[in-house]
N, C-alpha and C positions, 0 to 999 in steps of 0.2 A: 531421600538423600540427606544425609546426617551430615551441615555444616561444622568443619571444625571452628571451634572458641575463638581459634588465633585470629581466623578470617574473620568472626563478627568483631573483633576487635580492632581490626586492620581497615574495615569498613567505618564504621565509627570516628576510627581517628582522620582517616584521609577526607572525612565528611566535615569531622570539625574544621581540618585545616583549610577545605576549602569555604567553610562559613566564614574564618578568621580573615582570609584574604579580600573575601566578596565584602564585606564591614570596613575594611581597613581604609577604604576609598582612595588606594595607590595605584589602582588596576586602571590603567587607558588601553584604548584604541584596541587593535587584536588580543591584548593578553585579558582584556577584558571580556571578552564576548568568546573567548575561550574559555573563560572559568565559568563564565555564566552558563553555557553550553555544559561543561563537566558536570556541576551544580545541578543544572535540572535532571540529567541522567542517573545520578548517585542519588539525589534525596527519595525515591521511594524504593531502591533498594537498601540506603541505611535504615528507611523509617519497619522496612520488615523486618532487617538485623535485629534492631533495636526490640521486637516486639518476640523475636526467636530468644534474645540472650533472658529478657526478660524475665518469660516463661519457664526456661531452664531453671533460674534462679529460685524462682518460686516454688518449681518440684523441688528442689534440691531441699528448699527450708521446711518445706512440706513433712517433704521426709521424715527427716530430724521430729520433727515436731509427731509421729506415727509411735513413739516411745512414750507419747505422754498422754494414761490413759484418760485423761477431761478433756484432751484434745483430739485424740483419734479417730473419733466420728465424724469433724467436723473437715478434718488431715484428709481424711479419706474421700470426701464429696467431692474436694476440691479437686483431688487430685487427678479423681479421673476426668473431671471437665477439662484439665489440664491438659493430661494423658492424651486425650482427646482432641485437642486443639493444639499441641504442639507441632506433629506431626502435616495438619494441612496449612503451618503458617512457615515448616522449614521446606515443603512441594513450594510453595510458594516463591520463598526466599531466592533456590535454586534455580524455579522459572526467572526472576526478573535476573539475576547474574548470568541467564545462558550468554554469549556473544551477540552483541547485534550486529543489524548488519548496518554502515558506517550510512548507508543511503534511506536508512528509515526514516529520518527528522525531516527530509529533503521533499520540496513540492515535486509533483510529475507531469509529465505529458502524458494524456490517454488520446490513442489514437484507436478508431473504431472503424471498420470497414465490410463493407458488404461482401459475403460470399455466395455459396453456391445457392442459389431459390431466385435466380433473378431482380423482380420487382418485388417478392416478398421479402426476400434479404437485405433491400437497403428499405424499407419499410419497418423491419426487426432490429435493422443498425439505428435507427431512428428512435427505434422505443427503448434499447440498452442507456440511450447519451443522455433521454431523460429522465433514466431511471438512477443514473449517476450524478445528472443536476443534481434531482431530488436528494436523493442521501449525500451527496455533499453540503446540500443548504442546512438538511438538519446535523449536519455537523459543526457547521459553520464556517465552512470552507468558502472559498471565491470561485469562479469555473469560469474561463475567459476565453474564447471562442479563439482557435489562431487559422485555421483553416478548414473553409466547408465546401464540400463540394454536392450539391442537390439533387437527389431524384429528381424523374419530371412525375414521377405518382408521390411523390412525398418522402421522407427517411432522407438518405443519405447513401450515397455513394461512398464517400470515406468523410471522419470528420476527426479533425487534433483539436483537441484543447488540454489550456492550462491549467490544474487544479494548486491552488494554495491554501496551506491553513496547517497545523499543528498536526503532524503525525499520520500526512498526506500516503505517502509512498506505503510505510508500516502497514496502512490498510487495506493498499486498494494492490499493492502488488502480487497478491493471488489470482487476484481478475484476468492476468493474461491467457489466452487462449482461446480455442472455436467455440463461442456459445450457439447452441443449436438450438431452433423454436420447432413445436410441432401444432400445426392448426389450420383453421379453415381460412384461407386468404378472402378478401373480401371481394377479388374478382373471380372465387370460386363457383358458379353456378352449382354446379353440382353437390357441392357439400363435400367435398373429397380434402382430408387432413395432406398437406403438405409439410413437408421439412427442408427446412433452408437455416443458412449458418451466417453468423457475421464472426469476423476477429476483435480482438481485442490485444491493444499491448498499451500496460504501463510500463513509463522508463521514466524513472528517475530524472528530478532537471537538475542540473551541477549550477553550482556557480560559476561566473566566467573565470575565476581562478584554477579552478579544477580541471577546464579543457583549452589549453591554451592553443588556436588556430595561425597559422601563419598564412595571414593575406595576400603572399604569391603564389599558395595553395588552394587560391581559390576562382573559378571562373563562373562571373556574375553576371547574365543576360536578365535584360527588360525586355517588356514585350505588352502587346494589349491583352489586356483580360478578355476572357469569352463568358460565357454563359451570362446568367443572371446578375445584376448588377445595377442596372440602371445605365442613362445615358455615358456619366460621366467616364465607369470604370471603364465601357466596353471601348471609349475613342481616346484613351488617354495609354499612354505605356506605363505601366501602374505594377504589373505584376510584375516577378521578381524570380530568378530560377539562381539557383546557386549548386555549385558543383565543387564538392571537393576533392580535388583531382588525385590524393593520394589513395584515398578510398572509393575514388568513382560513386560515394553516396550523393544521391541529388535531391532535395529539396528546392518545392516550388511554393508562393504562395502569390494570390490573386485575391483575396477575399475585401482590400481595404482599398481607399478611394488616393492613397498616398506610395505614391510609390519608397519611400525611405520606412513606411511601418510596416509595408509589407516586408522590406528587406529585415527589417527588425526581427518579426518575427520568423522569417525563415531562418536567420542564423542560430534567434533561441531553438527552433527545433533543431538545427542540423550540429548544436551545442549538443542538444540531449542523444541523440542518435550517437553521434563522436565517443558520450561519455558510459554509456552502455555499453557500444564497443569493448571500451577499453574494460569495464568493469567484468563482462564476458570471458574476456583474454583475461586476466588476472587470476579471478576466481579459479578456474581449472578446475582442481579435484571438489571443492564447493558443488558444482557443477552438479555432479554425480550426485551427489550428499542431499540436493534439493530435489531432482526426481524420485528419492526416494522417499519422500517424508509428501509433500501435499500436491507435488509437480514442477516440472521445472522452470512454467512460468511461459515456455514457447508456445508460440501465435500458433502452431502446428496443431497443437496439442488441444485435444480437446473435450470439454471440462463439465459443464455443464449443459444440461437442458431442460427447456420451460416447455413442458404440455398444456397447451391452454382447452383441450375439450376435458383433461382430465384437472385440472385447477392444480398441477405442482410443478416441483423444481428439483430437479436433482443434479445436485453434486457428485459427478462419477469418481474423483480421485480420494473422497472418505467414504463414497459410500450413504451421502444425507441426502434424504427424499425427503419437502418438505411441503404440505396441503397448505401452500399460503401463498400460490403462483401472483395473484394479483396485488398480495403487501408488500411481494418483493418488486414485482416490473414496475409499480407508484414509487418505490425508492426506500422508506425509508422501514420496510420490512428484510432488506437485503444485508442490516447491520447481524441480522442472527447467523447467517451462511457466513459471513467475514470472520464473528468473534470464532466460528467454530474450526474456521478451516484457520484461524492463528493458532486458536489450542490445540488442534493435532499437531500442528509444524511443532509447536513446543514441547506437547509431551512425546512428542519422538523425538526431537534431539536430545530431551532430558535424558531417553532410554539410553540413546547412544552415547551420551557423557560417563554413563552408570556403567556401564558393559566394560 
């Protein structure tokens, strides 16, 4: 895709104006942390404009200079390194200008839950949450536990947490859907491979500004916590259920020894579930547009699986089988199936821009 001049020039200038503004030290409060926001998005697509108009220029003088025969050998080396390089740095240019989407800067909530395989599937929901720890820490993310609920064999039953850090949602929102294991469970006597499925959904976390809740909208019971806990949680009314009555969605949480943090964090998830909602309904024809390209991202759908007698992982909606089952389920071998399943989204929407 062949950017026009005018746009690398329209890129440049709206870069500089926002350099002038961000220097100028007039910018407070919101109109600040709006520009700084603009500012990081535009500076590595001006910085490929910059690198496209460049290059042009330089074939252009190239050129000219192919008339002058002491210089023609030298015209001509260049130009095909040029030749050569222009074209993978305007693919490029055109990747970072596709549309984002407005939720990719944004931390998420991943919630993980056991499906069908029993005690293996919350076993296997168990090895996904630390396989996301992991690649979060080597990203340098935060992962904040907001609600667990335990196997009595170990794993989880369902588990939410919080992930924050730079460019949270952007990576991990392909992740939603049924990951399937296949393997010998360790209360297999027989040696017999079993297949069991946990889900998986990332959703975006809003700001409280983003989903604004009307607190007569809402009916909040307390109650004693059950399970595991210790003395305190299980004799204290601690846990927290919150119902939001226009959506009948209900968020509970029990996991903390306060009852006002539990309530905390059950509003932050029933924040993020609200603003998904809403993001669902909006998108519309989007919708469509995303099952077609890597998936649509629904908890239905299902995406992957890890064969552990055969040591891999396949990615069913590209097509990627990859012999490195065990660097992905440690964590931080699972960065190769993300960068790849973002480059398809990308080079198929680019298709579709083209068409």
């Amino acid at each position: 895709m062949t950017i026009p001049a005018e746009r690398l020039d329209q890129i440049a200038h709206r870069f500089a104006e926002l350099e002038a503004r961000m220097a100028s030290g007039t910018l407070e409060g919101e109109a600040f942390v709006q520009a700084s926001r603009d500012y990081a998005e535009l500076k590595p697509v001006a910085k490929i404009a910059a690198e496209v108009k460049s290059a042009r220029e330089e074939i252009a003088s190239l050129e000219e200079m192919l008339g002058d025969p002491e210089m023609k050998a030298m015209a001509e080396e260049e130009l095909a390194e040029l030749r050569q390089r222009l074209p993978e740095a305007e693919r490029a240019l055109a990747i970072a200008m596709l549309p984002r989407d407005s939720a990719d800067s944004k931390p998420a909530m991943l919630e993980i839950r056991a499906g069908t395989g029993g005690d293996e599937a919350a076993l296997f929901a168990g090895d996904l949450y630390r396989m996301y720890e992991r690649f979060a820490a080597e990203q340098g993310w935060t992962v904040e536990p907001v609600s667990m609920s335990a196997s009595e064999v170990g794993g989880f039953k369902e588990v939410v947490a919080n992930v924050t850090g730079t460019g949270v949602f952007a990576k991990l929102k392909f992740e939603s859907g049924v990951h399937r294991v296949q393997r010998v469970p360790e209360t297999e006597s027989g040696g017999r491979i079993h297949t069991s499925a946990a889900t998986v959904a990332v959703l975006p976390e809003p700001d409280e500004v983003d989903v604004q809740i009307d607190p007569g909208d809402l009916k909040i019971d307390v109650y004693r916590a059950s399970g595991a806990g210790g003395q305190h949680v299980n004799t204290t009314d601690s846990a927290v259920r919150i119902t939001h009555l226009p959506t009948n969605t209900v968020v509970t949480c029990q996991d903390g020894r306060s009852q006002h943090k539990n309530r905390e964090k059950a509003m932050q998830v029933l924040r993020t579930r609200l603003y998904d909602a809403q993001r669902e309904a909006t998108q519309g024809a989007e919708a469509e547009a995303r099952k077609a390209m890597v998936g649509s991202g629904d908890r239905s759908e299902r995406i992957r699986t890890y064969n552990f007698p055969q040591g891999r992982v396949t990615d069913h909606r590209i097509g990627l089988t990859l012999q490195k089952l065990p660097q992905i389920i440690a964590g931080p071998g699972l960065g190769e199936l993300i960068d790849a399943l973002i480059a398809e989204d990308e080079a198929k929407r680019l298709a579709a821009m083209e068409e």
